[in-house]
Structure formats: C-alpha cells, structure tokens
C-alpha positions as protocol buffer text, in pm:
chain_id: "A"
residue {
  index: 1
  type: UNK
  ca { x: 3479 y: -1781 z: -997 }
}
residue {
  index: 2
  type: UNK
  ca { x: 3251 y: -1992 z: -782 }
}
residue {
  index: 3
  type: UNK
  ca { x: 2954 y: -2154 z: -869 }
}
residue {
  index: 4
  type: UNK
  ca { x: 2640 y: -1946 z: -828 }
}
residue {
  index: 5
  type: UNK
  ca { x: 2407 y: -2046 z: -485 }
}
residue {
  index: 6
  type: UNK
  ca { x: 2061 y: -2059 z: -506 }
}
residue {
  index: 7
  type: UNK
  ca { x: 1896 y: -1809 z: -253 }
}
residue {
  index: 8
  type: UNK
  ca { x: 1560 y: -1958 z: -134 }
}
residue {
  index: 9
  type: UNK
  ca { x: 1335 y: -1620 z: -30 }
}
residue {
  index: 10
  type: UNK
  ca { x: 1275 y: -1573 z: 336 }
}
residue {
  index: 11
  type: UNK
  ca { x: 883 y: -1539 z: 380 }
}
residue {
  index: 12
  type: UNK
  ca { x: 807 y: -1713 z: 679 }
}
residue {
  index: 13
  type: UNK
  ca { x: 965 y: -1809 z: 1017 }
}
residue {
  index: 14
  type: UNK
  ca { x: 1031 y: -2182 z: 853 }
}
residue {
  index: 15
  type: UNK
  ca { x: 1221 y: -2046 z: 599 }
}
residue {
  index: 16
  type: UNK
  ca { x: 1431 y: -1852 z: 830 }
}
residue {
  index: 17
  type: UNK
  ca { x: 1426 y: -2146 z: 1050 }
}
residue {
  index: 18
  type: UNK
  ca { x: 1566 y: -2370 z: 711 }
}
residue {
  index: 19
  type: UNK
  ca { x: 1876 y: -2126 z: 610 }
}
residue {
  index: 20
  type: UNK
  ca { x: 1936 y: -2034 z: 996 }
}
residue {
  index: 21
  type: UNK
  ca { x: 1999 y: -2493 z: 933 }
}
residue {
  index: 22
  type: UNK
  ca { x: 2237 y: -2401 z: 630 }
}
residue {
  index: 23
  type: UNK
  ca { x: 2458 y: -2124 z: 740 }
}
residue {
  index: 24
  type: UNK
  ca { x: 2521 y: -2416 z: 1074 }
}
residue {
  index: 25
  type: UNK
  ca { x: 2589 y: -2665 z: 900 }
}
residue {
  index: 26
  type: UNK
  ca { x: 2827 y: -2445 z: 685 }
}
residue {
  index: 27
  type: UNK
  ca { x: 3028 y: -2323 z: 990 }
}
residue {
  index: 28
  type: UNK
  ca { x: 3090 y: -2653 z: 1099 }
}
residue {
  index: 29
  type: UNK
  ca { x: 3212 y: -2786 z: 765 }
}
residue {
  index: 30
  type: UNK
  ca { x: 3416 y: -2484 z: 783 }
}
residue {
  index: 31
  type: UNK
  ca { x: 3266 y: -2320 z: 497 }
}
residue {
  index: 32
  type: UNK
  ca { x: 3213 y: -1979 z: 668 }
}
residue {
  index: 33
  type: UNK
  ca { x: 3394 y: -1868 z: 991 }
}
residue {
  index: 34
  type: UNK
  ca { x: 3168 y: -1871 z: 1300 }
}
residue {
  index: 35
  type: UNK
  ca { x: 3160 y: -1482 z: 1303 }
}
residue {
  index: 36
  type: UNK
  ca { x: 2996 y: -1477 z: 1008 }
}
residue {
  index: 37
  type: UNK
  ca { x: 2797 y: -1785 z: 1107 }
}
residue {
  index: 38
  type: UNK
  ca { x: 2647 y: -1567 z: 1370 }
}
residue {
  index: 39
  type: UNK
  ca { x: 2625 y: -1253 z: 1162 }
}
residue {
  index: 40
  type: UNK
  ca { x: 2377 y: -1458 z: 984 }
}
residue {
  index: 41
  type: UNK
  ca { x: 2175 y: -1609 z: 1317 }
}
residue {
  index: 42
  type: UNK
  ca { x: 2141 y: -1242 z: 1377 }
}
residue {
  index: 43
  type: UNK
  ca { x: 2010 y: -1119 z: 1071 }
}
residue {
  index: 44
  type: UNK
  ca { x: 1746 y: -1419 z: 1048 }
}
residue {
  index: 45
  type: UNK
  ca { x: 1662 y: -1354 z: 1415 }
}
residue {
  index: 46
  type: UNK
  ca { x: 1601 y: -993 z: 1300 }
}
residue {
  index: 47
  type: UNK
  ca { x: 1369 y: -1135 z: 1005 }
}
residue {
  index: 48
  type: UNK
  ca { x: 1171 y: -1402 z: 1184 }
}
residue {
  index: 49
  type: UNK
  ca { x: 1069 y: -1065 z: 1409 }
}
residue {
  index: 50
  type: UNK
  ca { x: 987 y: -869 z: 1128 }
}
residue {
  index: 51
  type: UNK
  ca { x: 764 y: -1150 z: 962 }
}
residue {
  index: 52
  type: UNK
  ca { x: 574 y: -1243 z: 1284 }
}
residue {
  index: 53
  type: UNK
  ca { x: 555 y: -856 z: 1325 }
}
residue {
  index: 54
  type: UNK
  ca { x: 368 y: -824 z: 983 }
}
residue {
  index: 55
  type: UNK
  ca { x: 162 y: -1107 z: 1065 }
}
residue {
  index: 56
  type: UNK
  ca { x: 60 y: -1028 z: 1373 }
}
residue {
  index: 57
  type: UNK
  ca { x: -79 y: -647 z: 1177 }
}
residue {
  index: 58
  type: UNK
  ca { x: -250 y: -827 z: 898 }
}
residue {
  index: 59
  type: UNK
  ca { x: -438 y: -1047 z: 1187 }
}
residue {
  index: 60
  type: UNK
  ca { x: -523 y: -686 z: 1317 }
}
residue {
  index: 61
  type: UNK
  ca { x: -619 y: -539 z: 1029 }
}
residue {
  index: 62
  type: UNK
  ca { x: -848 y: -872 z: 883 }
}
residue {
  index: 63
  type: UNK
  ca { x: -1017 y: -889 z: 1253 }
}
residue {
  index: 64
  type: UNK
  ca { x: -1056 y: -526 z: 1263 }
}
residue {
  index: 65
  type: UNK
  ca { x: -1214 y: -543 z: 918 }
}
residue {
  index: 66
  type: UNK
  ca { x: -1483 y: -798 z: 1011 }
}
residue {
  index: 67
  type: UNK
  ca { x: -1614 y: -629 z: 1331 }
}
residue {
  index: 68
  type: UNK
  ca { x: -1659 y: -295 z: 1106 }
}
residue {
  index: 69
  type: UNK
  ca { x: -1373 y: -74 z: 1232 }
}
C-alpha cells in the first residue's frame, strides 16, 4: 500500500496555483501520465473560477450591505 499524501485544501487561487505546481512537476518525474496531469489543470482551472466567482458575490453582497440595499 502506498504511503498516505497530504491534501492541502484548495481555498484560494494560490492554492490552486501551488498543487496546479505539484501535479507538473509530477508528470514530468513521471509520476502521473500527462492525461491525468491535465485532468488535474482542468479541474483546478474549474476551481480557481469557482473561488474568484464566490469572491467576486461576497464583494457584492459586503458593498451592497454598506450602501443599505
């Protein structure tokens, strides 16, 4: 069995931008095969939009909030 890997959480575009790093530099040590290499970029692609998404609706909501709406 192989040894457990730590899964840092993916809250913000720099964190996607950090394991987006990882799963490259796996590829090319041949660790994972390049399709699943950019499996990965696509998921994280699809995350960094959701988070910027979600901050983008808070900064709506908190300036919405403050000029009484």
């Amino acid at each position: 069995m192989a040894g457990k890997t730590r899964i840092a959480p993916l809250e913000s575009a720099i964190d996607c931008r950090r394991e987006l790093a990882r799963v490259y530099r796996q590829a090319r040590r041949g660790e994972i095969t390049t399709q699943d290499m950019g499996r990965f970029a696509n998921l994280l692609q699809i995350m960094v939009g959701m988070i910027r998404d979600t901050d983008i609706e808070a900064r709506v909501a908190e300036l919405e909030q403050q000029a009484g709406g």
